[in-house]
C-alpha positions in Angstrom: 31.0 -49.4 6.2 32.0 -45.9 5.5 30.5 -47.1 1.3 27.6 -48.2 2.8 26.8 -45.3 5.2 27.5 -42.9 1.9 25.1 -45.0 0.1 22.7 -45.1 2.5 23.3 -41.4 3.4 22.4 -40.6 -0.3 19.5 -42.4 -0.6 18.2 -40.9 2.6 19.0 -37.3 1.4 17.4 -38.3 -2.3 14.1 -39.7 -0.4 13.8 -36.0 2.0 14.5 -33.8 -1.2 11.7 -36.0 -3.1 9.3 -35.8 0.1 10.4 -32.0 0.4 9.7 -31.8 -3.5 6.4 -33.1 -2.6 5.3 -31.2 -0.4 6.4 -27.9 -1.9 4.5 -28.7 -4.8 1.5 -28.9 -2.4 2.2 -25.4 -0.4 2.0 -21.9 -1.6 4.2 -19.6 1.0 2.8 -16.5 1.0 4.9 -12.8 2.1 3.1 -9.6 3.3 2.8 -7.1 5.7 2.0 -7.7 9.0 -2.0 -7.3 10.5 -3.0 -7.0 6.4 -5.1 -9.4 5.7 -8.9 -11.0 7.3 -7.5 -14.1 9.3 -11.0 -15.4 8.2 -10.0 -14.6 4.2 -6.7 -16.3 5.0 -8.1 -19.4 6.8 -10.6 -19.8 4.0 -8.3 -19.9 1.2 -7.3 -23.8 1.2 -11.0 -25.0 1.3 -11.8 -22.3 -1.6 -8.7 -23.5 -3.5 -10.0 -27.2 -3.1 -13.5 -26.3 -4.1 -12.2 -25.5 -7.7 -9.4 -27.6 -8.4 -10.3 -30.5 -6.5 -6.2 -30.4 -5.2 -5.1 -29.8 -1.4 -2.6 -26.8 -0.7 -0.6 -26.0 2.2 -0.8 -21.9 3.3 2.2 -20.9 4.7 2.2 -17.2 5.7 5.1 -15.2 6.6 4.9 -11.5 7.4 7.0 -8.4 7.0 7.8 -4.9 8.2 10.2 -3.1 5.9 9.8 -3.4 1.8 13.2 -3.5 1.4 14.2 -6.2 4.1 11.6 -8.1 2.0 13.1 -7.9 -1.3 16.7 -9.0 -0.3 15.2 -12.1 0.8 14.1 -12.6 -2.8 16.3 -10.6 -4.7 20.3 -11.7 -3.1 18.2 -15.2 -0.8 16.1 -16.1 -4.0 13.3 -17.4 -1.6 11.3 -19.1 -3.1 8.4 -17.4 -2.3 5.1 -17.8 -4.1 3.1 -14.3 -3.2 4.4 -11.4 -2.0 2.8 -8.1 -1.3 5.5 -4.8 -1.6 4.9 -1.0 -2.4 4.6 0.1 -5.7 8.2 1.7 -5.7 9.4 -2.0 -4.8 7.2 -3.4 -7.8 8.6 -1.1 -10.3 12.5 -1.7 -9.2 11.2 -5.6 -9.2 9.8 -5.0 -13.3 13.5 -3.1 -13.7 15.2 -6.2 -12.8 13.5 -9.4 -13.4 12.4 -10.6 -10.7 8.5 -11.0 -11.6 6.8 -13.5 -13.1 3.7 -12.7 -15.9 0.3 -13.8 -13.8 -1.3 -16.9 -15.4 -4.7 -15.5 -15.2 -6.0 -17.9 -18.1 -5.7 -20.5 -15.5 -8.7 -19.0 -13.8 -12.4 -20.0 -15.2 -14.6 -17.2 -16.1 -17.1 -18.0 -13.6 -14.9 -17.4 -10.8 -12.5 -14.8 -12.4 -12.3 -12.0 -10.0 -9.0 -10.0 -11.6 -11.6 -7.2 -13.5 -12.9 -6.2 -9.8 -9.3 -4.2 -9.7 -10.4 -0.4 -10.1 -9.5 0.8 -13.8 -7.5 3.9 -11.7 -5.2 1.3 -10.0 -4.8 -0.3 -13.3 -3.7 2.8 -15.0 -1.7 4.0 -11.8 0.1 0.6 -12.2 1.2 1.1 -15.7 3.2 4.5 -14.1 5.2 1.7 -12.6 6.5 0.2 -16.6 9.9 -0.2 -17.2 9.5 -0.1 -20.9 6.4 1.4 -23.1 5.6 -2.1 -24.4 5.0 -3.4 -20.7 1.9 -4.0 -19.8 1.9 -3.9 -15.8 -1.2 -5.5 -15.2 0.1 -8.8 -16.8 2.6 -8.7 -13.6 0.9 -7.0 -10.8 -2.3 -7.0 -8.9 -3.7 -4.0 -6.7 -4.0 -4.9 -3.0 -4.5 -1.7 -0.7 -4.1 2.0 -1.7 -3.8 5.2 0.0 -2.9 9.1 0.6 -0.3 10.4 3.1 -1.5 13.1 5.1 -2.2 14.5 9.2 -3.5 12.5 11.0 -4.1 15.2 13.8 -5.9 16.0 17.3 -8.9 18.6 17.2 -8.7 19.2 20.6 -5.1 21.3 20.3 -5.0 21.7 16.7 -7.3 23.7 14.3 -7.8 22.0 10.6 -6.7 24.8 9.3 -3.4 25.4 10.4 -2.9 21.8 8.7 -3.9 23.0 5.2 -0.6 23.1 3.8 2.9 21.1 4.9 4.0 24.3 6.2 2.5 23.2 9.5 5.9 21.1 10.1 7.8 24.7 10.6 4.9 26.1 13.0 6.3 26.8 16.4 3.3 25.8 18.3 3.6 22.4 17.9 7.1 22.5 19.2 7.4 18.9 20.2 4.2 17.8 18.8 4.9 16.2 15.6 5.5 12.4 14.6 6.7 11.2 11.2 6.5 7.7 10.0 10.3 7.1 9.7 10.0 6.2 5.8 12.0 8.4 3.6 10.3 7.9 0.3 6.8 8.6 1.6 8.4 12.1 3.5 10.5 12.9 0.8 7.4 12.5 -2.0 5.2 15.4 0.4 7.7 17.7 1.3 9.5 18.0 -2.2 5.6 19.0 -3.3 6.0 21.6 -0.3 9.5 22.9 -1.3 8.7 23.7 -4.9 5.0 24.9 -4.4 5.5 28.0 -6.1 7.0 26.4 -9.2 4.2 23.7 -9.2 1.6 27.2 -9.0 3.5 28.3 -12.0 3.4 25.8 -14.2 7.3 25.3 -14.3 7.3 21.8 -12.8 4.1 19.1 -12.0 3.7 16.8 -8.9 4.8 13.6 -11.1 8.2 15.2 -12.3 8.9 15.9 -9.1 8.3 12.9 -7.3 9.3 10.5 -9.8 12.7 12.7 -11.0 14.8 12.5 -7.8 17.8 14.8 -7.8 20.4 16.0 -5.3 19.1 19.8 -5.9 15.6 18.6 -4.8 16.9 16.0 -1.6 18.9 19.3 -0.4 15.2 21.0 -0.8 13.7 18.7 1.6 16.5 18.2 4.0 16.3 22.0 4.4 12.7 21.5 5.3 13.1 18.7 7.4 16.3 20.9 9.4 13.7 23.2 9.6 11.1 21.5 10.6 13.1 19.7 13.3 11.9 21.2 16.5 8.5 20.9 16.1 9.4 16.5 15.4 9.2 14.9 18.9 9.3 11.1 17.4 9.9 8.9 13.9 7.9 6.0 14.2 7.0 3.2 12.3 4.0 1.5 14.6 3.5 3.1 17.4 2.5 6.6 16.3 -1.0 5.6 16.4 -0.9 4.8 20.2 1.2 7.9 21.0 -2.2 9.8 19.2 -4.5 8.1 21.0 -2.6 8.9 24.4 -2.3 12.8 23.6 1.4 12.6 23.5 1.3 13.7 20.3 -0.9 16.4 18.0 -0.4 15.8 14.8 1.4 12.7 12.9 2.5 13.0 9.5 1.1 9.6 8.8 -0.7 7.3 6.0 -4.1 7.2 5.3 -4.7 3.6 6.5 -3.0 4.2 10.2 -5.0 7.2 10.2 -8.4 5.3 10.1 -7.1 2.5 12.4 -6.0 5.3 15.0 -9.3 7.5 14.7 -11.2 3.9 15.3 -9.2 3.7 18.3 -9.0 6.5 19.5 -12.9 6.8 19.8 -13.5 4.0 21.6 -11.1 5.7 24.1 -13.2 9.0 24.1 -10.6 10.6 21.6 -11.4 11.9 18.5 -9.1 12.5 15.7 -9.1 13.5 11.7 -7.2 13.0 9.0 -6.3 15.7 6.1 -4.2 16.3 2.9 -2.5 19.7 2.7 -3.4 21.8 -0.5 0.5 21.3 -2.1 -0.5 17.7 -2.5 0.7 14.4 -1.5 2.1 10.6 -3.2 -0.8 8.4 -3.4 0.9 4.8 -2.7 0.0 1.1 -3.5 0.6 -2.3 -2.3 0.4 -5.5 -4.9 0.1 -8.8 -5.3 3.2 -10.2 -7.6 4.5 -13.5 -8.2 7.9 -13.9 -7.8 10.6 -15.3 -10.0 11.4 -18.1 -8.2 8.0 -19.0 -6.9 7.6 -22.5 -7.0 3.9 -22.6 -6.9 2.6 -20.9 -9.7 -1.1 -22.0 -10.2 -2.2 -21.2 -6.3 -0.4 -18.0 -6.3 -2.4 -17.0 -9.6 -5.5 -18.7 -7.6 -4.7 -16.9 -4.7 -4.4 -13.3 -5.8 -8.1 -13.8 -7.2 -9.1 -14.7 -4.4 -8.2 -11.7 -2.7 -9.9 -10.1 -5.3 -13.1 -11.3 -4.5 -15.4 -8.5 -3.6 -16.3 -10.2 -1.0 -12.6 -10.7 0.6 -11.8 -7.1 -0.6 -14.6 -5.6 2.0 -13.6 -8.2 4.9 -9.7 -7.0 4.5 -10.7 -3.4 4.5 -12.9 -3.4 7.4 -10.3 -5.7 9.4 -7.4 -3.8 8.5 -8.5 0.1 8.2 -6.9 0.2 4.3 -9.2 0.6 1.3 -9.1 -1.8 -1.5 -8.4 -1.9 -4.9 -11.4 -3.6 -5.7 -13.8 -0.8 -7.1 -13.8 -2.4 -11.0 -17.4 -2.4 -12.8 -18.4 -5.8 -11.3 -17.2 -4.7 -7.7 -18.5 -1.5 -7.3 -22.0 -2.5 -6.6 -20.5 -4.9 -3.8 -18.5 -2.3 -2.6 -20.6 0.7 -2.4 -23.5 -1.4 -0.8 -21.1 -1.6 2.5 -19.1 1.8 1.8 -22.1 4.5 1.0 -23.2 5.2 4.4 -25.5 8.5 4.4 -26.1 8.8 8.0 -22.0 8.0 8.6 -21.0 10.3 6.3 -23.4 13.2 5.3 -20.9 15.1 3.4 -20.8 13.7 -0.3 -16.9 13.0 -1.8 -16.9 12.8 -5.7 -15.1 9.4 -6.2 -15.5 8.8 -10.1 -12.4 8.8 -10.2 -12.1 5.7 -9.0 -16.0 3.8 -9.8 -16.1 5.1 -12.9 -18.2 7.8 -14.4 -21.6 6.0 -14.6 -24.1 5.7 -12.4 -23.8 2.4 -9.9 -27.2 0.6 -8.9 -26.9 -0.6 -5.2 -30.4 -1.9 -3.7 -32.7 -0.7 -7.1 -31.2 2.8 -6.2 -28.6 4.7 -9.2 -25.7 6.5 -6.9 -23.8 9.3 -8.5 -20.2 8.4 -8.4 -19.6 12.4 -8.5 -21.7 12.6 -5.2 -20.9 9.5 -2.7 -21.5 9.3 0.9 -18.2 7.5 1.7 -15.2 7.8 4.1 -13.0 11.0 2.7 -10.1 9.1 4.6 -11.0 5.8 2.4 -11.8 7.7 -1.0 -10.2 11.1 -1.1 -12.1 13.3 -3.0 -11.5 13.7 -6.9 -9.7 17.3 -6.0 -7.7 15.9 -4.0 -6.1 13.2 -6.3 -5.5 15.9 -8.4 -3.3 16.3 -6.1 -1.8 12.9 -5.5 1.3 12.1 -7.7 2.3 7.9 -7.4 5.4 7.3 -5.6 9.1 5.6 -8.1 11.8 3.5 -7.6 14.7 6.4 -6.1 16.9 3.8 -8.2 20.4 5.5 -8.3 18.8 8.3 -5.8 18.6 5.7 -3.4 21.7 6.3 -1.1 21.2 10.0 -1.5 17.9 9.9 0.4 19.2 7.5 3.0 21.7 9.5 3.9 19.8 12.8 3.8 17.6 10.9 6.0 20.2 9.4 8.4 21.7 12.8 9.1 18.3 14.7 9.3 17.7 12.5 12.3 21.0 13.4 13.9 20.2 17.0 13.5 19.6 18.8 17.4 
C-alpha cells in the first residue's frame, strides 16, 4: 500500500506540475507600483492580446510599494515574474547583474508596433543607465512614467519665491511645516545639488557627477543639510503627504512631480489650491520601466504587453488616471499626445518642451505647434531650462549602506 500510495502520489504531483505548467504558459504575472496603471488599459489587455495572436492569456497583477522590496523577490526569490515596473536606479543595478532579459520586439508586427512612441530623451536618458559602453539599453528597457522632484507647496502661507532654491528646508518660518518623501536617493540626488551649489556655479563639478559619483565626503554634505534642516521637517512620508497638503497640516512637501499633480487635483476640488516648483540648484529627473525579468516564464505577452502600454492611446488613459506623464512623446505619438496635452485656455503660459517632442514642428488638427512654445502642464513637461537642470538618478551600488544609515540616523536627530 505504502508503493502504491507513492506511485499514486507521484503521478498526482506529475499531473498538477503539468496542469500548473499549463497554465503558466497561458498567464503573464505582471509587478508594479500600486494605483499606476488605467484599470481600463489593464482590463483590456487579454482581449487586445487575443485580437493579434489568436491565443488566450491569463493577467495576473500584483502591486508594489518599495523598489527594493520588489527586487529581492526577483533577485534572492527568483519569481518568476514576467513584467515588472522599478526606478531607473533599480534598472541599472538589474543591467549590473543579470537579471534582465533582451525584449523580443521582432515578435511584434509593424502594423501594431508601438515601441518608437517612447520619447528619443527617455531613450537617451536610458542609455545613462548602461553598464558597459557596448550596451544598448533600449534592447532591455522600456520608458513607463517620468518626472522631476520638486515643492509641492501651499500659496496661501508660502510665497514661490522663498521656494526658489533648497535653501527653503533651513528657513525658520516653516518651523514644523515641511514633509519629505522618506526616500533617500530621491533626497540625497536634490540636496547634494544644494550642498555643492557654488562648485556647480563654478564649473568645478556638474549635476551628473554629483549625483551619479556618491561618496562619503558628499553623504556627510547632505546629512549636514538634512541636521540642519531638521526643525523645519514635521513628517517623512511615503503616501500620505498628499492628504496632509490638502488638509493644511502641512506647507510645503518636498515631493515628486506626479504626487504633486495628484494632490493639486485634489486639493481643488476641496477649495485648496496648491503649486508645484523646482528650485534653481536643480533636481534628479527619475524614470520608471518596463523590463522583463530573467526568469519570466512568459516571454512573448510580456514583449506584447509593454507595447501595449505603449500605445498612445494607453499612454494618455494612464497619465490622466494616474497624475504621471508618459514616456510616450516619440515622432508617431506626439501628435496623439499633444492633441490631449496642449490646452491654451488651461495653460496660457507657453513651456518649451523640444526637448522632449523633438525640434520640429508637430501638426495636431491641420495646425503646426512649436515644440519651443507649448501650452502644456509645467508640472507634466518641465520647461527645457529646467531639465538643464535635472541630472538622472544611479545605482548608490557600494554607496548603498552609507546613505541608509545617514538616513536612519538623520531621522533620529531631535
Amino acid at each position: 500500500m505504502r508503493k502504491l500510495s507513492f506511485y499514486l502520489l507521484a503521478i498526482v504531483a506529475i499531473v498538477f506540475t503539468a496542469c500548473n505548467s499549463n497554465d503558466r504558459a497561458h498567464q503573464l504575472k505582471v509587478l508594479n507600483w500600486a494605483d499606476y496603471i488605467d484599470e481600463d488599459v489593464k482590463a483590456n489587455f487579454e482581449d487586445w492580446y487575443y485580437q493579434q495572436t489568436g491565443e488566450r492569456v491569463e493577467l495576473v497583477y500584483e502591486t508594489f510599494d518599495i523598489n527594493e522590496t520588489a527586487l529581492t523577490k526577483i533577485e534572492v526569490g527568483h519569481e518568476d515574474y514576467d513584467v515588472f515596473c522599478p526606478s531607473e536606479y533599480i534598472i541599472e543595478r538589474m543591467l549590473k547583474k543579470g537579471l534582465i532579459q533582451p525584449i523580443q520586439k521582432e515578435l511584434i508586427a509593424d502594423s501594431i508596433n508601438y515601441f518608437d512612441n517612447i520619447s528619443p530623451y527617455v531613450v537617451e536618458k536610458f542609455q545613462q543607465m548602461a553598464p558597459r559602453p557596448d550596451v544598448r539599453v533600449s534592447d532591455y528597457t522600456v520608458g513607463y512614467m517620468w518626472g522631476t522632484t520638486g515643492f509641492i507647496y501651499n500659496p496661501q502661507h508660502v510665497n514661490r519665491e522663498d521656494l526658489a532654491s533648497w535653501g527653503a528646508l533651513l528657513n525658520p518660518k516653516f518651523e514644523n511645516r515641511i514633509l519629505m518623501k522618506d526616500a533617500v536617493r530621491d533626497i540625497y540626488s536634490v540636496l547634494v545639488l544644494y550642498a555643492y551649489r557654488h562648485e556647480i556655479e563654478f564649473g568645478e563639478v556638474t549635476r551628473d557627477d554629483l549625483v551619479k559619483n556618491i561618496t562619503p565626503d558628499r553623504i556627510e554634505a547632505v546629512k549636514d543639510v538634512l541636521i540642519e534642516a531638521k526643525k523645519q521637517i514635521c513628517g517623512w512620508e511615503v503616501d500620505f503627504g498628499k492628504e496632509e497638503m490638502t488638509k493644511g497640516k502641512a506647507w510645503i512637501n518636498l515631493s515628486w512631480s506626479g504626487d504633486a499633480q495628484f494632490a493639486i487635483e485634489e486639493a481643488a476640488e476641496m477649495g485648496v489650491m496648491l503649486d508645484y516648483i523646482v528650485p534653481k540648484e536643480g533636481s534628479n529627473v527619475w524614470f520608471d520601466g518596463w523590463v522583463i525579468p530573467k526568469y519570466a516564464k512568459n516571454v512573448k505577452a510580456a514583449t506584447y504587453f509593454i507595447d501595449y502600454m505603449c500605445k498612445a492611446e494607453n499612454a494618455l488613459a494612464n497619465m490622466e488616471e494616474i497624475g504621471y506623464v508618459s514616456c510616450a512623446g516619440g515622432e508617431k505619438a506626439a501628435a496623439t499626445i499633444l492633441a490631449a496635452q496642449n490646452d491654451e485656455e488651461a495653460w496660457p503660459e507657453t513651456v518649451n518642451a523640444s526637448y522632449f517632442f523633438g525640434e520640429d514642428p508637430i501638426e495636431v488638427d491641420g495646425k503646426k505647434l512649436d515644440t519651443h512654445a507649448l501650452h502644456l502642464n509645467p508640472v507634466y513637461y518641465a520647461d527645457n531650462s529646467i531639465i538643464n537642470r535635472c541630472a538622472l538618478m544611479h545605482d548608490a551600488g557600494d554607496a548603498q549602506e552609507m546613505l541608509l544609515d545617514m538616513w536612519n540616523e538623520i531621522k533620529l536627530v531631535h
